[in-house]
Structures are given as structure tokens and as C-alpha cells.
C-alpha positions as CSV (number, residue, x, y, z in Angstrom):
1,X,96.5,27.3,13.6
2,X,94.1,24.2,13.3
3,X,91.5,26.3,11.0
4,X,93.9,26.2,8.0
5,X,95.2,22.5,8.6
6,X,91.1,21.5,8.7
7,X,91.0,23.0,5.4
8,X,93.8,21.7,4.0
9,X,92.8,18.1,4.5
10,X,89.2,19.3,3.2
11,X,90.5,20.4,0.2
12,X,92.2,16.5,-0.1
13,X,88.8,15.3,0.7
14,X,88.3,13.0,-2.5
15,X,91.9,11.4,-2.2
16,X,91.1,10.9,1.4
17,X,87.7,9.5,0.2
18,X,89.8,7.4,-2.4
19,X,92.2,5.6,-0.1
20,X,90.0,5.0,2.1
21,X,88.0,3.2,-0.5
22,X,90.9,1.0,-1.5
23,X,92.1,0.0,2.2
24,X,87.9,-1.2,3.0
25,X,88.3,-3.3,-0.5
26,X,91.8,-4.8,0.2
27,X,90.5,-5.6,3.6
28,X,88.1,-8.4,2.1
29,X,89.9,-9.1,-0.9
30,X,90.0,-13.2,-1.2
31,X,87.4,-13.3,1.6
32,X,84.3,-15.5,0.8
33,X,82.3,-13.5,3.3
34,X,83.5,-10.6,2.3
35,X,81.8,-7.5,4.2
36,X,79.3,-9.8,6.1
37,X,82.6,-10.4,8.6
38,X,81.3,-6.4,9.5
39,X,78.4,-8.2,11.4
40,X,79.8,-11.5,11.7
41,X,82.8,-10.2,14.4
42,X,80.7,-8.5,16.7
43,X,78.0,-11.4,16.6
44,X,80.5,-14.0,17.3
45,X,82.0,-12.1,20.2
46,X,78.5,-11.5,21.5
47,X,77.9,-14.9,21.5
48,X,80.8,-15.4,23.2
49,X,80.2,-12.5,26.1
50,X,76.6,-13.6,26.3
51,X,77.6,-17.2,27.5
52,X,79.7,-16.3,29.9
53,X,77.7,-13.8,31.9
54,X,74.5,-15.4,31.0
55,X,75.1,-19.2,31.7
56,X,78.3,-18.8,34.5
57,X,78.1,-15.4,36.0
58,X,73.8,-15.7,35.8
59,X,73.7,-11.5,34.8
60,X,70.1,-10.7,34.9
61,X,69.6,-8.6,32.1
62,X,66.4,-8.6,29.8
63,X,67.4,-9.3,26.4
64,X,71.6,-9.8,27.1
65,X,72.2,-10.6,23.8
66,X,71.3,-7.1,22.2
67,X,72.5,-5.3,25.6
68,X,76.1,-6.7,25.1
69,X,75.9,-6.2,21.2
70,X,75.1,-2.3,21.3
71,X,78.0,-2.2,23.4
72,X,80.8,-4.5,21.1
73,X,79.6,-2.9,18.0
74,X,80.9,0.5,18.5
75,X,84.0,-1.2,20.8
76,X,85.3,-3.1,17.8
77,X,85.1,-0.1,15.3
78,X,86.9,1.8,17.7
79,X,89.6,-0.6,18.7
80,X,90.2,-1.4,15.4
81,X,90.2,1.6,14.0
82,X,92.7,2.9,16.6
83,X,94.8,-0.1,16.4
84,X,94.8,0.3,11.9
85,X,96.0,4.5,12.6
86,X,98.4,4.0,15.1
87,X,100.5,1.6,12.5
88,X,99.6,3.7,9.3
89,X,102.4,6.2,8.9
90,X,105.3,3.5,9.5
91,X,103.1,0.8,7.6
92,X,102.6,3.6,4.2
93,X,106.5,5.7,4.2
94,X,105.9,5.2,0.3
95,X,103.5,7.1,0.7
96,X,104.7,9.6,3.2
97,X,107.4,10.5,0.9
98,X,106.2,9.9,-2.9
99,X,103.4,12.7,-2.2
100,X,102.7,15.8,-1.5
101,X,99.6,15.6,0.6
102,X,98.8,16.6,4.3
103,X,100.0,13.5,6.4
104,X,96.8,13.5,8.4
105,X,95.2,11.9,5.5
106,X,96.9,8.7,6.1
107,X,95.7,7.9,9.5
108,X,92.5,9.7,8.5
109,X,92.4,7.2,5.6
110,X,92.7,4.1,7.9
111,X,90.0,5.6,10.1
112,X,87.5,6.1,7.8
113,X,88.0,2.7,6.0
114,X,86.9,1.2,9.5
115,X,83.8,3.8,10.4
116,X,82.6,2.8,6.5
117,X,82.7,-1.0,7.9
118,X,81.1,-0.1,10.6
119,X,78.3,1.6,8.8
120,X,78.1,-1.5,6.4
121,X,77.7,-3.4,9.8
122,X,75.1,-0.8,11.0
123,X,73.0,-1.6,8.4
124,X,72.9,-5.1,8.3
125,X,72.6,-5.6,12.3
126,X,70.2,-2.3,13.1
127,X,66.8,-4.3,11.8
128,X,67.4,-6.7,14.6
129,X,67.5,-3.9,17.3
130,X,64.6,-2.5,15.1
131,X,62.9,-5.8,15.4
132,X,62.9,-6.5,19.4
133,X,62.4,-2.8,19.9
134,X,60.2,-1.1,17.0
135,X,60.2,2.2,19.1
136,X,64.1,3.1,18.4
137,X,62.8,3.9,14.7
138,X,62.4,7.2,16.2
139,X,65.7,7.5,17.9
140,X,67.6,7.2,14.4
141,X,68.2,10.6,14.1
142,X,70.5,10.4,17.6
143,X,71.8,7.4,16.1
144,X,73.4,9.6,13.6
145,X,74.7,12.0,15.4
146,X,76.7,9.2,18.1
147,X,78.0,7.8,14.7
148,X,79.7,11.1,13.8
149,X,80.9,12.1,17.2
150,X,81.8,8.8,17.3
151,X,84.1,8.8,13.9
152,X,85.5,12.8,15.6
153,X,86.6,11.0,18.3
154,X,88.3,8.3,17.0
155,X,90.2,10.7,14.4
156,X,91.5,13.0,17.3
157,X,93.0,9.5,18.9
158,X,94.2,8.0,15.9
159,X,96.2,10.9,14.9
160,X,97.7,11.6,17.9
161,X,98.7,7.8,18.5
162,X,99.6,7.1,15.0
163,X,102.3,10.4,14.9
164,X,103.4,9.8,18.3
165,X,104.0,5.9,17.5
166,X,106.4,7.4,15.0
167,X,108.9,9.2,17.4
168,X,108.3,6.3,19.9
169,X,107.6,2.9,19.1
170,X,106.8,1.7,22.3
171,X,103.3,3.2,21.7
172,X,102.0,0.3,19.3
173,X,103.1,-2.2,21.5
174,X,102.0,-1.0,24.9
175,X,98.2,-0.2,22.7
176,X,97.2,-4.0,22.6
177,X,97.8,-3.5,26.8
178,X,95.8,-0.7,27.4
179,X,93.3,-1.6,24.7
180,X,92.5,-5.2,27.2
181,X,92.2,-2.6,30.4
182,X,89.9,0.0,27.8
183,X,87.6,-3.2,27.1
184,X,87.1,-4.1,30.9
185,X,86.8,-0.7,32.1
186,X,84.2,0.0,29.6
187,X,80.7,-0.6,30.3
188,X,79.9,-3.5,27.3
189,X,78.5,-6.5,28.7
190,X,77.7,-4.4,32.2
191,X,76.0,-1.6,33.0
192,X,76.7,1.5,35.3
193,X,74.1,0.6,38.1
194,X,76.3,-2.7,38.4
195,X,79.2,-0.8,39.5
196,X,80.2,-0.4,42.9
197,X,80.2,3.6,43.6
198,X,83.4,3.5,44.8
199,X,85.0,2.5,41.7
200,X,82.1,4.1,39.0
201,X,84.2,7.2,38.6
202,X,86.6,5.0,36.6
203,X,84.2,4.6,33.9
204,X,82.9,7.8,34.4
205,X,86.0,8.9,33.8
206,X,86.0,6.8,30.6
207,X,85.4,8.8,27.7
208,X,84.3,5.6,25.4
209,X,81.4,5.4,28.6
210,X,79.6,8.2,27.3
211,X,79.6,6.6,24.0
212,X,78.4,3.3,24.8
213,X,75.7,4.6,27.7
214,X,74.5,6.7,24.4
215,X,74.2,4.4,22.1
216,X,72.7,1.9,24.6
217,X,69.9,4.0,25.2
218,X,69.0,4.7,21.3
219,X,69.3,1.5,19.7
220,X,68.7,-0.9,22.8
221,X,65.9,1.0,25.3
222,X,64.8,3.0,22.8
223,X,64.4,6.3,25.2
224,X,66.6,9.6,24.4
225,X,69.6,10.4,26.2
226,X,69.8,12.9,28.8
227,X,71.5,16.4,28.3
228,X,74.7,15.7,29.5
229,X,75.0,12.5,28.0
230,X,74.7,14.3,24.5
231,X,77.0,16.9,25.9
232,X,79.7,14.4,26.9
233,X,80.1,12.6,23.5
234,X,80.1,16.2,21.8
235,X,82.9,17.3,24.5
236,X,85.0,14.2,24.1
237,X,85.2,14.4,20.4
238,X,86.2,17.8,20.0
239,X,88.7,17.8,23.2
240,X,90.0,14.5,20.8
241,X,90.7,16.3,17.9
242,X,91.6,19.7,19.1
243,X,94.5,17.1,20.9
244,X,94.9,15.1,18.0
245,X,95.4,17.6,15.1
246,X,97.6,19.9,17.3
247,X,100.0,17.5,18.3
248,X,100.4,15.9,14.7
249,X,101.1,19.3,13.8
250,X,103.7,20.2,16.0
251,X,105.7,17.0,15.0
252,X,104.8,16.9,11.0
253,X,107.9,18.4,9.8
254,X,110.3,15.6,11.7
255,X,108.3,12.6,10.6
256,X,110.6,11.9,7.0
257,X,113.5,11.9,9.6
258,X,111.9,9.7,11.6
259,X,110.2,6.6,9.6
């Protein structure tokens, strides 16, 4: 059932590639900055973490800074990115009805305008990793494979929060909610050891920990992740989109009754 839909929004790959395009360029269209704000978001919020837990809360951590960043980066493409696909089917109908394409490739569209911002903002930011730490050079490789787990994943949620937001609106307003409990319960400006283990199987339990623990290690220590580390990120993203593209399915043919 999912093999065919896969290759029907394949065979839309260039209008995918195309909107996605033209949602990244609207997105700094009058801005002086333009695509620096990629770096400048995540640097400003670091700054902002690293304060806090640096100057009040005294965390002990070698290099905070960096630790919180490797963390924030990846948060903010996915909380954007999630927050842009769960509005995209009520904020394009025009589109939903004018064409005759699979309607994953709206969402799809909004996701992928965000992962090509965070790539932008990869660039710019990894030499500064690179520079405290000259030894993740070698870890780029697992660098590249987080990034693309990392985009599956956020396409599995995207499509089913943006279809679901459709039939039940209540969805985009309660995701700004559990978006603030994701960000705490997430281990971005903390780390795993500093959890009490009574309440570590939350974030074990967290599928964006496995993501952040990952990229930690490749772009921060500089040492490869374990086995199951690897493992985890590959199992959320495909449980994400096996959910994702089967539950857009099922509801496709009511959405034009719906929006």
C-alpha cells in the first residue's frame, strides 16, 4: 500500500524540489540577513541557554557553548519544521484543489524548505565545531547519515500532524504546548548523566533523544556512536513514516471536504 504512494511522490520529485525552493526564498524575501538568520537563531538562543546555566545555574560542562549548540541546532529545524507542516494543507487549499498532485507533497514541501535551511546553517556553523574539535572531520560521514534520518523523521511527523490538523484543529494549537514540554524533556542544554534515574526513561523514551545524543557525539566529542544509538535514529525514522504516510493515506480522499 505505502510502496506505490512512495513512488508516486517520487515521480513528483522535481515539483516537490520546486516548491520547496520557492517557500526557502519567500522565507527571506525583504530580509537584510537573509539566510545568515539559519545560523543567527540558533546562536542567539545559545547565547541565551548558555547564560543561564552557565552564569546562574553554574552547569559544569567543558565548552557549554558548543554542547548546548549541537543540541538547538537540530531542535529548531525540527520544531520549525513541524510547526511549518502541520499548518500547510489549510495554509495552501489553492493548492490542494487547483492540482492534481499527491497531497503529501505539500507538507513534504514545507519540510524540506526547513532541512535545506538547516543544511545552509550546517555549513556555515560546522567549521566552528571543526575548529574546537579538529577530530570530528572524520565523523562527517555519521554526520550525514543523522541529517537524513533526521529529515525521515521529521516527514513521518509532519504528515501525520499536518493531515490530522485538518480533520481536527485543535492539533495546531495544542503543538506550541507540547512543543515547550518536547524542548525541556529533551536533552539540549543537559545531558543524560545529569538526569535522575528515576525519571531518565522519559527522555529515553524521547525519540528526538536519540537524535541529539547522536549528533552530540559526532560534531561535539568527536567519538562515534554506539550501535544502538545508530539503531535508534534509524528505528525512529522509519516507525515515523511508516505512521506518517499510512495515516495521510487513509484520510486523503476526505481532505477537499474538509479544508
Amino acid at each position: 500500500m505505502l510502496k506505490p504512494r512512495i513512488k508516486k511522490i517520487y515521480s513528483y520529485r522535481h515539483t516537490l524540489w520546486d516548491m520547496a525552493v520557492k517557500q526557502l526564498k519567500a522565507k527571506y524575501i525583504g530580509s537584510i540577513l537573509g539566510i545568515f538568520w539559519a545560523v543567527i537563531n540558533p546562536l542567539l538562543m545559545m547565547s541565551a541557554i548558555s547564560f543561564v546555566f552557565t552564569a546562574v545555574f553554574k552547569i559544569q560542562i567543558k565548552n557549554f557553548p558548543l554542547f548546548a549548540l549541537a543540541g538547538i541546532f537540530p531542535w529548531m529545524f525540527f520544531s520549525s519544521a513541524l510547526s511549518e507542516a502541520t499548518f500547510s494543507i489549510l495554509g495552501q487549499q489553492s493548492i490542494l484543489r487547483q492540482f492534481n498532485l499527491p497531497r503529501e507533497i505539500i507538507p513534504l514541501s514545507s519540510i524540506l524548505a526547513n532541512f535545506f535551511n538547516f543544511l545552509i546553517g550546517w555549513i556555515i556553523i560546522y567549521p566552528l565545531f571543526l575548529f574546537f574539535n579538529p577530530k570530528i572531520i572524520v565523523m562527517l560521514p555519521l554526520l550525514i547519515i543523522a541529517l537524513l534520518l533526521n529529515f525521515f523523521f521529521v516527514c513521518g511527523l509532519g504528515l501525520l500532524f499536518s493531515v490530522l490538523n485538518v480533520f481536527w484543529r485543535d492539533i495546531g494549537q495544542l503543538l506550541g504546548i507540547l512543543l515547550i514540554f518536547w524542548f525541556w524533556v529533551t536533552p539540549i542544554f543537559y545531558s543524560l548523566d545529569m538526569i535522575p534515574l528515576k525519571f531518565r526513561w522519559v527522555c529515553n523514551f524521547n525519540p528526538l533523544t536519540a537524535y541529539i545524543v547522536y549528533y552530540r557525539e559526532v560534531i561535539f566529542t568527536g567519538s562515534p556512536p554506539s550501535l544502538s544509538m545508530f539503531l535508534a535514529i534509524f528505528f525512529w525514522a522509519l516507525v515515523s513514516l511508516i505512521i506518517g504516510l499510512s495515516v495521510f493515506s487513509s484520510l486523503e480522499s476526505k481532505l477537499l471536504k474538509e479544508v
